[in-house]
N, C-alpha and C positions, 0 to 999 in steps of 0.2 A: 569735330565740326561744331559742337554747342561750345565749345571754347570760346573757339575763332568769332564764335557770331555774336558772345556776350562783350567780347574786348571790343571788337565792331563798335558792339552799339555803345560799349564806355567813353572810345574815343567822340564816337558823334555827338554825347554828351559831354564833354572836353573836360573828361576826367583823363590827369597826367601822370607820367610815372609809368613805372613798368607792373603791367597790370598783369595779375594772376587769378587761376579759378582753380574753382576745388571739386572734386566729387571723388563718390563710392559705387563701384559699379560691383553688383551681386551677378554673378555667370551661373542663370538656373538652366537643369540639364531635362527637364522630365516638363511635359503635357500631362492635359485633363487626364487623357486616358493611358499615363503613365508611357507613351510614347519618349523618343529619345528627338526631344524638340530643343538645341540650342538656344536661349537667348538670352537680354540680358537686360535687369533693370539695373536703372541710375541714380540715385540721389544727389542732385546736383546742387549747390550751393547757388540762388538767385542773386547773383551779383558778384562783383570784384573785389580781390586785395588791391590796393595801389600801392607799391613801394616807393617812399618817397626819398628823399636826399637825409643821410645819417641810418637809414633800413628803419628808418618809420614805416608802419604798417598800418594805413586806413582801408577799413572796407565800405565799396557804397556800391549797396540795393539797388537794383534794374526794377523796370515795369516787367512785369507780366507780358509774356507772350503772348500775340492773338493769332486766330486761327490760320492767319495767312502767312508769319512765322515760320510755326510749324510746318505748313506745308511747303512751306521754302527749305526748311533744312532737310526734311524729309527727298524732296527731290534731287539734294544736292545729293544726298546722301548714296541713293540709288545713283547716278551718275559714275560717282565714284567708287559703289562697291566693286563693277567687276573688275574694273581694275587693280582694288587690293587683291582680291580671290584671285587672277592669274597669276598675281608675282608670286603669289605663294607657290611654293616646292608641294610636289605631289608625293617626294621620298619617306617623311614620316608617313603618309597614307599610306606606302607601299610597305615600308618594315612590318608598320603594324600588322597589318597584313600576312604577311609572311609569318610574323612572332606569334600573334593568336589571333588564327584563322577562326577561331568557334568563335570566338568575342567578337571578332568584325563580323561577321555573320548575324551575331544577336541584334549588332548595333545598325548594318542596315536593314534587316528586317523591320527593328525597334522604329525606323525612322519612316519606315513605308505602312507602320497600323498592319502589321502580319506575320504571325505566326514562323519561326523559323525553325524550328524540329518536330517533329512527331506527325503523328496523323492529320493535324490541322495545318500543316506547315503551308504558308503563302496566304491562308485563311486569314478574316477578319475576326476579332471578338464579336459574341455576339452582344447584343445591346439593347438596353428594356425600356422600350418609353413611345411616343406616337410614330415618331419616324416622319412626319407629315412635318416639311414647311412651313410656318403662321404666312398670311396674305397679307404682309406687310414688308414694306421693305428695311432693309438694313439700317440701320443709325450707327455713326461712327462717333457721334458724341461731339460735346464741345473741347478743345484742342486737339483732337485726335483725330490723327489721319491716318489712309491707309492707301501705297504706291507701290502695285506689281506686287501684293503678297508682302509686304513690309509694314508695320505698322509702326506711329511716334505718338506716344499719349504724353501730355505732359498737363492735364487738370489736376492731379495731385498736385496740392503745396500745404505744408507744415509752416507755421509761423513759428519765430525765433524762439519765444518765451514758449512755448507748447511740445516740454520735453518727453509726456506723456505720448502724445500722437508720434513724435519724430520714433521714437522705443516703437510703438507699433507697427510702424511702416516698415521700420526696420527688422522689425520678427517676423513679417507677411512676406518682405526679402527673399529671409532667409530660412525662412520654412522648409522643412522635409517635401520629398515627392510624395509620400501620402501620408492621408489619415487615418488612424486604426480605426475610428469611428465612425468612419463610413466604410468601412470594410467588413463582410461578414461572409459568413461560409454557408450553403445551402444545402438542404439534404443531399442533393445528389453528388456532394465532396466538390464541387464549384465554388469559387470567390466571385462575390457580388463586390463590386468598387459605387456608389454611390456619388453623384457628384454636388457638389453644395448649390449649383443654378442648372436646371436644365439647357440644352445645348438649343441653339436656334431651330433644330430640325425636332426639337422634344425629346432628343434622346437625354436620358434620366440618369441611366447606371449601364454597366458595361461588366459582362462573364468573362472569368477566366480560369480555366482548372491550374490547378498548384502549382504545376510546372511550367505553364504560362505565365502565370504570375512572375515565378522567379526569371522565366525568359526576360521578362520585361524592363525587374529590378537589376540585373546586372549590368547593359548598359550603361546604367543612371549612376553608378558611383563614377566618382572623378580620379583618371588617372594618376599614377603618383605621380609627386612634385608638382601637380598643377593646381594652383589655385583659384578658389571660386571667387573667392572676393580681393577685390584690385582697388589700390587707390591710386589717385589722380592729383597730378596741378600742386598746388601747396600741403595737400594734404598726403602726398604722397610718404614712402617711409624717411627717403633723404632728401628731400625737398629743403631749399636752403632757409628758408623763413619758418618750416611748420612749427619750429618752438615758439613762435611770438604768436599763434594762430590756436593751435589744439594747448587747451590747458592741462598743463601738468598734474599728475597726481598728488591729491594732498600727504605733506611727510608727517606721517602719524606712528607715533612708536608705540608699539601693543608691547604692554610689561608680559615679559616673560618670565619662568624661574630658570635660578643657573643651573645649568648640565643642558639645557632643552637645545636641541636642534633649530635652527632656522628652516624653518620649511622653503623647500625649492618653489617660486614661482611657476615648473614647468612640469614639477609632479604633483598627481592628483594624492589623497590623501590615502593612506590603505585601507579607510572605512568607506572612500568613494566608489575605491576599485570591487571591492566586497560587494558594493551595493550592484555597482555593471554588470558583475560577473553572474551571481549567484542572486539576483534578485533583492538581497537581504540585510536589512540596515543594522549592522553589528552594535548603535549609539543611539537603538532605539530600546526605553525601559520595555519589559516585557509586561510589567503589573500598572504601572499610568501612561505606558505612552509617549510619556516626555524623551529631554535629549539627555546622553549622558556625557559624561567630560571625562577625561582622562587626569588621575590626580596624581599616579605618578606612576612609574614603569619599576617593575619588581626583577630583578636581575639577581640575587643573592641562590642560588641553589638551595640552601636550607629554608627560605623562607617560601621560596616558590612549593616546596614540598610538603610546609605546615599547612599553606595555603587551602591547596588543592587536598590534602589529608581530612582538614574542616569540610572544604565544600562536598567530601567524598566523592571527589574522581581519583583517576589513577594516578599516583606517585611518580612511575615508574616510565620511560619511554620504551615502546616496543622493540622489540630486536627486527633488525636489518636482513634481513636476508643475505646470502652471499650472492655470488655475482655466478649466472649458470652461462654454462657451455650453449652457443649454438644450435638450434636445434639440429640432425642429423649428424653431429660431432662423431667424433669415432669414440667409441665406449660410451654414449653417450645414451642410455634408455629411458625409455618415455615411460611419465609418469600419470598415472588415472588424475584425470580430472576433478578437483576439488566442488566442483560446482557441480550439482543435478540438471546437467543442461538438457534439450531435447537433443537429438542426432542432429546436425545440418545437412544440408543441403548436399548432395555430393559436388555439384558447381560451382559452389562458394567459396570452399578454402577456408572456412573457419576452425580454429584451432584453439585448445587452451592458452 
């Protein structure tokens, strides 16, 4: 619909050609209070490609929205959602359903603000702050409307040269559902979520015990194969013009030595995954801190052996084990546990 309404207004300005727009739309899945709130922001490009005769490609800047715009697309908008939302098929609703019942469960509970297993189950979080209304009324701001529960903000604008801000709107995008740092845990084994602006009723922060918590977070991941971020118009991935539009990467050849691998663009490096895994930056000195570099890979057995001789570790690679029988095998006797473990549980099933 912000397409349709910017070629509109291109043509009314009698710019010709076959006009194209661009955007990036972020699909965020989580609310303040970690609820399971679809929506979605847009980074729209203000203004048109023209394609002209030979795939000349000029772009020209619109004005700015004013507020009676916005509330024009905004009511188109509602107009025509329920009729997207009918044609849509209710089947994938119903597979999923059927495939994992505890996850649709999480996720409408998640989207009703209440608790879906345990003691608290239907229950609200509870919530720390006045609770009390201010005696004033609502302000929707300048561009920003709001019709039947729908809202369209469009006051954000980044200027062209201002790559700085466009990076930050775009990290505000694409931001996690929470902050560690306003997260914290209370004596009584509680997560306190703090929210960065108190909520128009005063509420500040919002409880949830651990398993609430995680009630919450699963949800919030996105299904596989679905993508969160979508592009649009020219900027899309097979859009016929985007090479004349999105600048290519500079061809820069980084000197290597011979024998070195070409690193994959699509794998991370095995001091990256190190660091995901196990917290631990394998390419950090231990005595200054700095970075270290890799000068060359030791492959020789004898040398790897002198190596590790000097640094006084083990030479030698431990023995394998062989490979045992099933437990309850036939001939097959059980052996005392290597480990001073306590007894378990007789419920548990735990075993060496």
């Amino acid at each position: 619909m912000i397409s349709g309404w910017l070629r509109r207004r291109a043509r009314a300005r009698r710019i010709r050609g076959t006009l194209k727009t661009g955007a990036v739309t972020v699909i965020q899945r989580f609310g303040s209070t970690l609820n399971l709130n679809v929506h979605f922001h847009t980074l729209m490009i203000d203004g048109v490609y023209a394609v002209g005769p030979g795939g000349a490609v000029m772009f020209h800047p619109l004005p700015a929205p004013t507020d009676a715009d916005v509330a024009a697309i905004a009511e188109r908008m509602i107009r025509k959602l329920p009729k997207e939302v009918d044609a849509l098929s209710d089947e994938n609703s119903e597979a999923f359903a059927a495939d994992e019942p505890l996850l649709a469960t999480l996720s409408g509970a998640s989207v009703a603000h209440v608790g879906a297993t345990g003691i608290r189950r239907g229950a609200r979080p509870a919530r720390i702050g006045s609770g009390i209304s201010p005696n004033r009324a609502e302000r929707t701001g300048r561009l920003c409307v709001v019709v039947e529960g729908f809202s369209l903000h469009a006051a954000v604008r980044i200027a062209a040269n201002d790559r700085g801000g466009l990076e930050h709107l775009a990290r505000y995008l694409a931001r996690p559902p929470i902050a560690t740092d306003r997260l914290s845990q209370l004596a009584d084994g509680r997560v306190m979520l703090r929210f960065k602006r108190p909520f128009s009723d005063g509420t500040a922060a919002v409880l949830f015990t651990p398993f609430e918590l995680i009630e919450r977070l699963l949800p919030l991941v996105p299904r596989p194969r679905k993508h969160t971020i979508r592009f649009h118009g020219i900027l899309a991935p097979a859009a016929g013009f985007r090479s004349k539009v999105v600048p290519a990467p500079p061809a820069t050849q980084i000197p290597r030595e011979p024998g070195v691998r070409e690193p994959s663009p699509y794998r991370l490096p095995w001091a990256e995954l190190l660091k995901r895994v196990f917290v631990v930056d394998a390419l950090e000195c231990r005595r200054c801190h700095g970075r270290m570099r890799i000068v060359s890979a030791v492959i020789e057995p004898g040398a790897i052996r002198r190596i590790l001789r000097h640094l006084g570790e083990i030479t030698e690679a431990p023995a394998i084990a062989g490979p045992r029988a099933p437990p309850g095998a036939p001939g097959m006797e059980s052996e005392p546990c290597p480990l001073d473990l306590p007894d378990p549980d007789p419920g548990e099933g735990t075993s060496c």
